[in-house]
N, CA, C and O of each residue as an XYZ file, in Angstrom:
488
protein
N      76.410     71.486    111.793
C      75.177     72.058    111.326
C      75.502     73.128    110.274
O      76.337     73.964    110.619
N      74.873     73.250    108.813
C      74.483     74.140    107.972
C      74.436     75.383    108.872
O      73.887     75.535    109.964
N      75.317     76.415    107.959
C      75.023     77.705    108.653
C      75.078     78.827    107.265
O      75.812     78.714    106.283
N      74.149     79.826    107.512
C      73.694     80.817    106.444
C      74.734     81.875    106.649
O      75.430     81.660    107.641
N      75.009     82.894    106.017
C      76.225     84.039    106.724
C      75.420     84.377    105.698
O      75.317     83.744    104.647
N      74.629     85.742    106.097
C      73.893     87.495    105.372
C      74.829     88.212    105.365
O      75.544     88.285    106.364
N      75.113     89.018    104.117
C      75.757     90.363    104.298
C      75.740     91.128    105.351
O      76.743     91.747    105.707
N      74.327     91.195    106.131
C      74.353     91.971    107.612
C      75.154     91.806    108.240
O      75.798     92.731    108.734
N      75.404     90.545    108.446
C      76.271     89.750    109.808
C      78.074     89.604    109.285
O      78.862     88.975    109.992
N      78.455     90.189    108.153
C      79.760     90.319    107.509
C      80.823     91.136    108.462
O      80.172     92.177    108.375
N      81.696     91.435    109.124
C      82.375     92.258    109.568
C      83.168     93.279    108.907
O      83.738     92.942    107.869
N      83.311     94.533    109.351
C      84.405     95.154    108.304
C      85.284     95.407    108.924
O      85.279     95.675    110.126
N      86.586     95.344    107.879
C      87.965     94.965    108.763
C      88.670     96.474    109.047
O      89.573     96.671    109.860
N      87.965     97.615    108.077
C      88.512     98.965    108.354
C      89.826     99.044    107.605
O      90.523    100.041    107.796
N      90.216     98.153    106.818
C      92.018     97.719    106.672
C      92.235     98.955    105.054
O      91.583     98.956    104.010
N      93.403     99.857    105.484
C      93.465    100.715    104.288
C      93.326    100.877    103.124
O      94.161    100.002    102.893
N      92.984    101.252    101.967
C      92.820    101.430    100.983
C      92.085    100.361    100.037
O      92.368    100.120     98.864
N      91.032     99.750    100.852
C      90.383     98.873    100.409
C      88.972     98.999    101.311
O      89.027     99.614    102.375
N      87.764     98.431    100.887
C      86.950     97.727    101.359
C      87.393     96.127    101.600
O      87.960     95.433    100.757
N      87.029     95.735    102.853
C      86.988     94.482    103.879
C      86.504     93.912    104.077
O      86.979     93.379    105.079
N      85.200     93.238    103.668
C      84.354     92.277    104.799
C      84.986     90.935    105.064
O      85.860     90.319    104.454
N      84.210     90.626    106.278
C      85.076     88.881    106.809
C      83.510     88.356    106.781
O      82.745     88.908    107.572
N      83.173     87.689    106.225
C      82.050     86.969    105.566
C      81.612     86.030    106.633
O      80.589     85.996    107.316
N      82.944     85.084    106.573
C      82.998     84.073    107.647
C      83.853     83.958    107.690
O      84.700     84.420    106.926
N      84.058     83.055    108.927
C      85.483     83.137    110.287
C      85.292     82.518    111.303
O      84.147     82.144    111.557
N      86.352     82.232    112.169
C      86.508     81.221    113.399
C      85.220     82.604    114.326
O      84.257     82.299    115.029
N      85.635     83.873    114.013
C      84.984     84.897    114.641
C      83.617     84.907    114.716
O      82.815     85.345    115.540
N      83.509     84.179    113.409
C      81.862     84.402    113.016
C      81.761     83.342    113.080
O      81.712     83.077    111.879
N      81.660     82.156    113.722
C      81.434     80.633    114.039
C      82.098     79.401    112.871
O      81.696     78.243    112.979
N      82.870     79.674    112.049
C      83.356     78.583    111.520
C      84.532     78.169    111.994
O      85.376     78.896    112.517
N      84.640     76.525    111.748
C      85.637     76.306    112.433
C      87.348     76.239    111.892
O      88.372     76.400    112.556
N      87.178     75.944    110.463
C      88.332     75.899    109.779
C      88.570     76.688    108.616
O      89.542     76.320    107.957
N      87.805     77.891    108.094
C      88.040     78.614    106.849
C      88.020     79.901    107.496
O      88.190     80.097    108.699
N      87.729     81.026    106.329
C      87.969     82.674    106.447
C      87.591     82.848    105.084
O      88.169     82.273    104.161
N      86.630     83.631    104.938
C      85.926     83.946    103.511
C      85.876     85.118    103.411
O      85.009     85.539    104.177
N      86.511     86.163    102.681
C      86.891     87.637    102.803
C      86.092     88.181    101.091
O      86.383     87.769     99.968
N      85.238     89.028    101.421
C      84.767     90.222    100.236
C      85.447     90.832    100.474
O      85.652     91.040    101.670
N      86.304     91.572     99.356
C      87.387     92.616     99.203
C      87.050     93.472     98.074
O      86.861     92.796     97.063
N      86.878     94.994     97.856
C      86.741     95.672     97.150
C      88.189     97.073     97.148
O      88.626     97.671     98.131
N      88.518     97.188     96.007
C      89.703     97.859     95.523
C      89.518     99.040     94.692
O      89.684     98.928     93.477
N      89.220    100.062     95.159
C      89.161    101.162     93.962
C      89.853    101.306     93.283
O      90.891    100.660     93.425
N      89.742    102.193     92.167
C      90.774    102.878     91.100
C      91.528    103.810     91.784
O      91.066    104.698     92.500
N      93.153    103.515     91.465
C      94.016    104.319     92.297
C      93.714    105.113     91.564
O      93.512    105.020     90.353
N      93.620    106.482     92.637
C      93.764    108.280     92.622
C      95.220    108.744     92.231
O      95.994    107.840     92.546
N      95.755    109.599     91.776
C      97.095    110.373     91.807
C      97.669    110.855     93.017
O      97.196    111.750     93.718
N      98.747    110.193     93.229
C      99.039    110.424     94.872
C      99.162    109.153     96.079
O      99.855    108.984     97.082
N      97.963    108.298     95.299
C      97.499    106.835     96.418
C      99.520    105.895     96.272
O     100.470    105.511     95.590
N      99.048    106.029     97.216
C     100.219    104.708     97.729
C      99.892    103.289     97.334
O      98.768    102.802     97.453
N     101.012    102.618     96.826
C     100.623    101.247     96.928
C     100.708    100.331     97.672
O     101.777    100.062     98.220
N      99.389     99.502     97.904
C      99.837     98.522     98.674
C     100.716     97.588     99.440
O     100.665     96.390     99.164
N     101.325     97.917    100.153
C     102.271     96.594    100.708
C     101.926     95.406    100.848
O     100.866     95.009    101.331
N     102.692     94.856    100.487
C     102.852     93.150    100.118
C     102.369     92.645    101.957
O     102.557     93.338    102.956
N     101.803     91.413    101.906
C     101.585     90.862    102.867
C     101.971     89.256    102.956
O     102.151     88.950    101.777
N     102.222     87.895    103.891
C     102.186     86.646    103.380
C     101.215     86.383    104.226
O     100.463     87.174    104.794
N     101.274     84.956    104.298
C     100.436     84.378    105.009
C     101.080     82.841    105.136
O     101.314     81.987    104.281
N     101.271     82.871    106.659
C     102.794     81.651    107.195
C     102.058     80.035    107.431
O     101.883     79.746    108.614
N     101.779     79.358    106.764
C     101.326     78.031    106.772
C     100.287     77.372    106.120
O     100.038     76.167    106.161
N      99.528     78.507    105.339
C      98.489     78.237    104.367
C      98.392     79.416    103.229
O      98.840     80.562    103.171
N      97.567     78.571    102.314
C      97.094     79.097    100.838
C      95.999     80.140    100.899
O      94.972     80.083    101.575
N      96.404     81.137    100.049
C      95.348     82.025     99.977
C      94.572     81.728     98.715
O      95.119     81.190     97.753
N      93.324     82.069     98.717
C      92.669     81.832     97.024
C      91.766     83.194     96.636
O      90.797     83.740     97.163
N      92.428     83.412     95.671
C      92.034     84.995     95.474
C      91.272     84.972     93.771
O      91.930     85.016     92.732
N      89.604     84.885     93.862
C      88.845     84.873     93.321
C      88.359     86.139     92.529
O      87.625     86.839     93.226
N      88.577     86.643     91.212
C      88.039     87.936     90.654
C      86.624     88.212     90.369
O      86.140     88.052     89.248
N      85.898     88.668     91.488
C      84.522     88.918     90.983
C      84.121     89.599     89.692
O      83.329     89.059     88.919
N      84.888     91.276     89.354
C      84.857     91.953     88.408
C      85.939     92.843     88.779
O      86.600     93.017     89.802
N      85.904     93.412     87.480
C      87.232     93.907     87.265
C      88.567     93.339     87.026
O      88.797     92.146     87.221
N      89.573     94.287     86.550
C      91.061     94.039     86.389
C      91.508     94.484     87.333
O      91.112     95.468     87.958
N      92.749     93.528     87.632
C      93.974     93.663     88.505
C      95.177     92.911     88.440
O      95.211     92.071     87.541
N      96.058     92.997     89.093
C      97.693     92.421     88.761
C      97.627     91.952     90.474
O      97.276     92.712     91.377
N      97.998     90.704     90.624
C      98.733     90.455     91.655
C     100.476     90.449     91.674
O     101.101     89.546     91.117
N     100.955     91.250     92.180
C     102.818     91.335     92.759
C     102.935     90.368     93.526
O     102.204     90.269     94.511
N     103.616     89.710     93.315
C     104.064     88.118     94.555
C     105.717     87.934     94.328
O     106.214     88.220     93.239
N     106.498     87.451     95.404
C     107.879     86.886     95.411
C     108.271     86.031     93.772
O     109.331     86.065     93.148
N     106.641     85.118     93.337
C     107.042     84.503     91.988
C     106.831     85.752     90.602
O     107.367     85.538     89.514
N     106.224     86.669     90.785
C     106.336     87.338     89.430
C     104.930     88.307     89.590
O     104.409     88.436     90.699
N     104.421     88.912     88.488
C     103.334     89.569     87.940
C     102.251     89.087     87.730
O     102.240     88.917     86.511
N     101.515     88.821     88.047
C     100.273     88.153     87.783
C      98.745     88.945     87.210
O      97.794     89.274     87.920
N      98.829     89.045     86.311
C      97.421     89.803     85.702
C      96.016     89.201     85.993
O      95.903     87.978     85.917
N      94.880     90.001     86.337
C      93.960     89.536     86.473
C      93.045     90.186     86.137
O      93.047     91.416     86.115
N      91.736     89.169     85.694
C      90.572     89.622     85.431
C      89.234     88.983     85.498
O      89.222     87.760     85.639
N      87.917     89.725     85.406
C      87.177     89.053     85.995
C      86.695     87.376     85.420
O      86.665     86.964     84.261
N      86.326     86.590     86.807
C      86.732     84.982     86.152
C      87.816     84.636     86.566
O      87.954     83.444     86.291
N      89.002     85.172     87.279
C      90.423     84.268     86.833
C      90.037     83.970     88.747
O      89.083     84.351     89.424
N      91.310     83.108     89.125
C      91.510     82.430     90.407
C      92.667     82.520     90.421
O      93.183     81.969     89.448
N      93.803     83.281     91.547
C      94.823     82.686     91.738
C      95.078     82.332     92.882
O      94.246     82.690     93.716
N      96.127     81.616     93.332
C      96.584     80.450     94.436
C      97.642     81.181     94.784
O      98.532     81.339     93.949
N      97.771     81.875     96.309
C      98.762     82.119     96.876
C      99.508     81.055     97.614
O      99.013     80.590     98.641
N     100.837     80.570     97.100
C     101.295     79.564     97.989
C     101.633     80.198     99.552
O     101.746     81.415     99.702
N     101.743     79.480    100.410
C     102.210     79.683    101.730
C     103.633     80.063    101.739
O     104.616     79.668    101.112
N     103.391     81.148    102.843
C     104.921     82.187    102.894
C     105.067     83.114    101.486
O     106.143     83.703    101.387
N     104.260     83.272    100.574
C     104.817     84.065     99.586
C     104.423     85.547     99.715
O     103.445     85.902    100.373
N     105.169     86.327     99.106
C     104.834     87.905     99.948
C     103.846     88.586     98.424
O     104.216     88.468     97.256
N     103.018     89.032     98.731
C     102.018     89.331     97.411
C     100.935     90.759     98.063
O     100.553     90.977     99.213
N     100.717     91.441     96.923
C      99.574     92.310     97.129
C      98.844     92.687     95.696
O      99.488     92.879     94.665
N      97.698     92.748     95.766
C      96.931     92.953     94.680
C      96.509     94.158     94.005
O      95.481     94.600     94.518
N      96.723     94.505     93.518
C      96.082     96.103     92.986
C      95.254     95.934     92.091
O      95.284     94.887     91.445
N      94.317     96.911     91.831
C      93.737     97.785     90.501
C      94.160     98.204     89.501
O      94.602     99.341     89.669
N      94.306     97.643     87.925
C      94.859     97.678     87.402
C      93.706     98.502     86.258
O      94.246     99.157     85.367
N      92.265     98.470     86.286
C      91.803     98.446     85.354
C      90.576    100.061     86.242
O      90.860    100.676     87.270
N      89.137    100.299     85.217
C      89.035    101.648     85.780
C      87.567    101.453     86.099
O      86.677    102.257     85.821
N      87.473    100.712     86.493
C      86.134    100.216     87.623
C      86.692     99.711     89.276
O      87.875     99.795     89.608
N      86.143     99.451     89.731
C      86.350     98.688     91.290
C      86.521     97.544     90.752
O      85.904     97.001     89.836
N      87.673     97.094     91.566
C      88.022     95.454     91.495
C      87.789     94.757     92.455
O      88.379     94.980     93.512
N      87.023     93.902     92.364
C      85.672     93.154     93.282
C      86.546     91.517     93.687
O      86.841     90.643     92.872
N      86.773     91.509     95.017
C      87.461     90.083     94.802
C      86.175     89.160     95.820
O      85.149     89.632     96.309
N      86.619     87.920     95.886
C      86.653     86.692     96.622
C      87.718     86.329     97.773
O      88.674     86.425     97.004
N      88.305     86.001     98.958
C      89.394     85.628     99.149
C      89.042     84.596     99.872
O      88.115     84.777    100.662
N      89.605     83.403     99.808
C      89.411     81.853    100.677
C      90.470     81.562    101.409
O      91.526     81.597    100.777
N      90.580     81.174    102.986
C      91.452     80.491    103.463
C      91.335     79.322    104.276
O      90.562     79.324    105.235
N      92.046     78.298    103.978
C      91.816     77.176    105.086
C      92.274     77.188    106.579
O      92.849     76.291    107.195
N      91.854     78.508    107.044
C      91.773     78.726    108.215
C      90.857     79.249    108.670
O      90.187     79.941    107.904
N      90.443     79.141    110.104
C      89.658     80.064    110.678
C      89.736     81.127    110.780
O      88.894     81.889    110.305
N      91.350     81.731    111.800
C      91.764     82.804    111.947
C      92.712     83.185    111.303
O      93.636     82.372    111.342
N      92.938     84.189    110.634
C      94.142     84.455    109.852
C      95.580     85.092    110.379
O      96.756     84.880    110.085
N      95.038     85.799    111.119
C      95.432     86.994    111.695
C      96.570     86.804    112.459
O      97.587     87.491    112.371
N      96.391     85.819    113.249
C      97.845     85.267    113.963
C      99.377     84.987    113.250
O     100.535     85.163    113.627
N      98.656     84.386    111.854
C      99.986     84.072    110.849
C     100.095     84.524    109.584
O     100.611     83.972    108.612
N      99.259     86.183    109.728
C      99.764     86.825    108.433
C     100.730     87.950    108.911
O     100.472     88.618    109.912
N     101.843     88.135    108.166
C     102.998     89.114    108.045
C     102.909     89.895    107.246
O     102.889     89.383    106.128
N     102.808     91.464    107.246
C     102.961     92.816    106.498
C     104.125     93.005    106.420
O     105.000     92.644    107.207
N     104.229     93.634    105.389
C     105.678     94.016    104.787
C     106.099     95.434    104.820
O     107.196     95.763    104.370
């Protein structure tokens, strides 16, 4: 059955130096994806950067709503901006930053339900 997911019903993940929502999820009744709103401020003087994270058996898809940013991954530098898509392969260690001086507004897709079991922080 067709199912609607409202911003109301979004979860927030609380996860540091970012805004979180989990859109949809095995949590939130789907059975095989994870649909993540992610928002990234402009680093402050002082902010730490992100640590790299993977994700052990599936692809991440990391969608630029607005704004600039660089993804860091095991393959290289990756620049981004709003419009672009990139494809995290499985097992690769990556984190995204703010590169530009607005909020960087993402998308994130996974072909999983739950993520959480087989993602690794660095």
């Amino acid at each position: 059955m067709a199912r609607v997911y409202t911003p109301e019903q979004a979860t927030s993940l609380g996860l540091p130096g970012r805004k979180s929502m989990e859109i949809a999820s095995r949590a939130l009744g789907t059975e095989g994806v994870t649909l993540r709103y992610v928002e990234i401020p402009v680093p402050q003087p002082g902010d730490s950067p992100r640590k790299p994270h993977r994700h052990d058996g599936f692809e991440e898809v990391i969608h630029v709503l607005e704004g600039n940013g660089c993804t860091e991954s095991d393959s290289g530098s990756h620049p981004l901006r709003a419009g672009d898509t990139i494809v995290m392969p499985p097992g690769e260690w990556h984190a995204t930053r703010n590169t530009g001086n607005t909020t960087l507004k993402l998308l994130c897709f996974f072909p999983v339900g739950d993520i959480t079991a087989r993602t690794s922080n660095g």
